[in-house]
N, C-alpha and C positions, 0 to 999 in steps of 0.2 A: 504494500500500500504506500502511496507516497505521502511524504509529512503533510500535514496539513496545523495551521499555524491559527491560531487565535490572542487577538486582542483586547484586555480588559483596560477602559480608560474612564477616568474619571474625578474626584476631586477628593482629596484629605478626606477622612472619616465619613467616604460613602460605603468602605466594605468590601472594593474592590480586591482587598488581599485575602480575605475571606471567601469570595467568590473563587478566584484561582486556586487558591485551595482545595473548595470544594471539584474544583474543575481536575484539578490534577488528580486527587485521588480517585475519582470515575472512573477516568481514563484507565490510571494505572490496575485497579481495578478489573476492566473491561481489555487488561490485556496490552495494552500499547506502551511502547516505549514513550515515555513525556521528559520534558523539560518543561520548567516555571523558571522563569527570571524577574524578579520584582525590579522596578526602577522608580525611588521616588523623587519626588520634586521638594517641594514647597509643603507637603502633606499636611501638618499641623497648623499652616497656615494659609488654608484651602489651596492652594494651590494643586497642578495634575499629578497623578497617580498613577501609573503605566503597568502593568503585566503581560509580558509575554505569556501566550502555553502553546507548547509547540507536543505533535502527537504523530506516532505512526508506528513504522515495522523500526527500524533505527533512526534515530535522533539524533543527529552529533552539536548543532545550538541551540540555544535557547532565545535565541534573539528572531526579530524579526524587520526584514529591512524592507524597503519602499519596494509598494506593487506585489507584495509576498503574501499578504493574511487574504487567509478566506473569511473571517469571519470579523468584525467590531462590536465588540459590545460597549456599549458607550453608558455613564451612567450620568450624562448632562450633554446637553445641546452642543453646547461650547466646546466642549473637549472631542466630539464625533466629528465637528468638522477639521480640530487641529492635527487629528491623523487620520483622516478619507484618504490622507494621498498612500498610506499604507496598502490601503486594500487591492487585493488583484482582481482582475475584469474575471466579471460574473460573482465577484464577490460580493461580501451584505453588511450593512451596520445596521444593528439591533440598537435602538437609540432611547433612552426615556427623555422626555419632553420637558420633563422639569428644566429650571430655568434658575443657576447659582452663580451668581455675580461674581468676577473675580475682582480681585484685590484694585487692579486701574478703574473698575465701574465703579465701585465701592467709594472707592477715593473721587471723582470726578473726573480722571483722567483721561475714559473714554467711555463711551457706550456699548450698549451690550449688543451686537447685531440682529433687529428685528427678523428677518427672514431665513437662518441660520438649515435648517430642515427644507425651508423651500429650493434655499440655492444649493444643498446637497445635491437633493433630487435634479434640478438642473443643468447638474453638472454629470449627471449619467448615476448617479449613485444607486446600488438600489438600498432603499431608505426604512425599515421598518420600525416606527416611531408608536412608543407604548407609554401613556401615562404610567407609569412605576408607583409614582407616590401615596395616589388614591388607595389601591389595594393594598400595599404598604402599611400605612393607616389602618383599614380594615381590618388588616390583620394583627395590629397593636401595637407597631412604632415604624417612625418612617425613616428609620435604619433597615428596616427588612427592603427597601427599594432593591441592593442586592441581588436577595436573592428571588423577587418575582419578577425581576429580569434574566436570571438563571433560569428559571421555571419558562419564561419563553423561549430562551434559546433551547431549553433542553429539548421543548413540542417539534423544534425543525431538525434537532440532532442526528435522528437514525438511532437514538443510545435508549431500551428502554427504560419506563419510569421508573420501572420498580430496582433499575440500576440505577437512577438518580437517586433517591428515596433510600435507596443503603448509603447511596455518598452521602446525603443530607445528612444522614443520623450518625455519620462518624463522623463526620466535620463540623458540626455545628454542636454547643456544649450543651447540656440537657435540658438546661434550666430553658434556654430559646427553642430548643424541638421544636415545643409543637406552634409555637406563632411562626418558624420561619415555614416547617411544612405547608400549613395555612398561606402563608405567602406563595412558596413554590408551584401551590397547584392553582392559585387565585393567576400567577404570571403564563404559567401552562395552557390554562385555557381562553385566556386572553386572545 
């Protein structure tokens, strides 16, 4: 099989390293050689939040360079457009629509770009854009954004649930079970 590369991006204390975790253990799991490479930024001060996962028969990096990922999962507007140029043709960003100002909006220094999702899409991308947050919420804090974004990625994976659903419950600590499951299948069927 040949590698197939995924992108987790997003902003300081959304859980992205959480998710790749969860991601990697699946994988590994389900058989495949992985690499995870965390990169961070600015994290504690919102700032972006990068994880490679790289997956297949042999793996020799963990990185992923321009034009390479099959997959983006974005956990903010902003951050899915700062690496579209990653993804390779026919590729997907899985995007939540939430909307977290970084540090220059904050400050005054610039604006946050209205159209951010539309000019994705215009630009050839293919764009799948999920409120995260709502469900998030529902399911009892909107730190689970995460992982009902996981839970959507998992719905187009090919990987089944009930292989997601063993990764949840090793990777996520007990005490949050059962709200992020509730999240997971709230993103799944979304």
């Amino acid at each position: 099989m040949e590698t197939k590369s995924i992108m987790i991006v997003g902003v300081g204390g959304q859980g992205s390293l959480l998710a790749s975790k969860l991601l990697g253990n699946l994988l590994t799991d389900e058989g495949y050689d992985v690499k995870v490479s965390e990169v961070h930024g600015m994290s504690q001060r919102g700032g972006s939040v990068v994880t490679y996962v790289r997956y297949g028969e042999k793996v020799y990096s963990p990185i992923v360079t321009e034009g390479e990922c099959d997959f983006i999962i974005s956990f903010e507007k902003l951050e899915a457009a700062r690496f579209a140029g990653c993804l390779k043709k026919g590729g997907r960003i899985i995007v939540n629509t939430q909307q977290i100002d970084p540090m220059p909006v904050i400050t005054g220094a610039a604006v946050y770009p209205e159209e951010v999702l539309e000019d994705l899409k215009a630009q050839g991308f293919d764009v799948d854009a999920i409120d995260a947050l709502t469900p998030a919420l529902e399911a009892g804090s909107a730190k689970a954004v995460n992982i009902v974004l996981m839970g959507h990625f998992a719905a187009h994976s090919g990987i089944s649930r009930e292989s997601w659903l063993a990764a949840l419950e090793k990777t996520v600590p007990g005490k949050f079970l059962e709200m992020n499951l509730k999240a997971f299948d709230m993103g799944f069927n979304a």
